[in-house]
N, C-alpha and C positions, 0 to 999 in steps of 0.2 A: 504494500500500500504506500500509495506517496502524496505528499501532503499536497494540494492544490493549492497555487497561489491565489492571492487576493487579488478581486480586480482592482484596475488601474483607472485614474482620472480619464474617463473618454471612452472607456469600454465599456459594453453590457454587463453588468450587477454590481455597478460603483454608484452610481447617483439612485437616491429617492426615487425618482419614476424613471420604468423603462421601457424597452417593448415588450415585458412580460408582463406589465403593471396592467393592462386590458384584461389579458388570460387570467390574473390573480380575480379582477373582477367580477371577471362570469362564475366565476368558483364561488363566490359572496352568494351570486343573483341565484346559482343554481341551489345554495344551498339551503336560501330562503324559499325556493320554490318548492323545496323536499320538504318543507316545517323543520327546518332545524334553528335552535334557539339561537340568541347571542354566543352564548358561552360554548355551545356546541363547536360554532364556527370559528371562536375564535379557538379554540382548541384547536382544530384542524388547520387552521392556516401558521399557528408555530410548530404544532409539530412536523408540519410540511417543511419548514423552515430546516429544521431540526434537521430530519430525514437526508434532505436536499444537501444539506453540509456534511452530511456522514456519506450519501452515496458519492458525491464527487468526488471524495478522496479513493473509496475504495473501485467504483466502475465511471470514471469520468467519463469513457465513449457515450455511457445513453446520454450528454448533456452535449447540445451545440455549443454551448457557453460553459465547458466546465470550471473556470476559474470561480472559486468562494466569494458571493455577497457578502459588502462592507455590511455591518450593522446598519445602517442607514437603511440601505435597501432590501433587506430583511424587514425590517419598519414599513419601508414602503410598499414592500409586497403583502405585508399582513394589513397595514391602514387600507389598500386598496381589495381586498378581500374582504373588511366589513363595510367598506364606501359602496359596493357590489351588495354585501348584504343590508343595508340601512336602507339603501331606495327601492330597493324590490318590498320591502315591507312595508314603505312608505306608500309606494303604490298600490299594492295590495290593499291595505286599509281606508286608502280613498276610493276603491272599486267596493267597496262594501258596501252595501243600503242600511241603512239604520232601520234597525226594527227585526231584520231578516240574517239567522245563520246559516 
């Protein structure tokens, strides 16, 4: 196993938003569509986090980007995973009629 470096200023998983920061999104959207709680999702989007920095050390090929997300971007990939799940619920509950479950 060898240790993956950190991204670099300019590369994919060094800044706050990326081009994964969408994909963390729909993972939010999807997981509000499944009824999974708050706490549910955020649970999955760090241990994703989590996972994500243990497999690139040990199987980097499954990542086009294998280089380790800063802390930041880990941050960012998790705030955009509940940014995904906060407006799917938001919208959900404005598609609701009052009076009717």
């Amino acid at each position: 196993m060898v240790a993956q470096q950190m991204a670099r200023p300019g590369e994919i998983n060094y800044a706050p938003l990326d081009r994964y920061s969408l994909c963390h999104g729909l993972i939010g959207v999807a997981a509000a569509m499944m009824g999974l709680g708050f706490w549910a999702t955020l649970a999955i989007a760090v241990g994703w986090e989590v996972a994500e920095h243990l497999l690139k050390d040990i199987v980097p090929a499954l990542f086009s980007y294998p280089s380790q997300d800063t802390m930041i971007n880990s941050v960012g990939d998790v705030l955009s995973t509940l940014v995904g799940w906060s407006l799917t619920m938001v919208v959900r509950q404005r598609q609701q009629v009052p009076g009717t479950s």
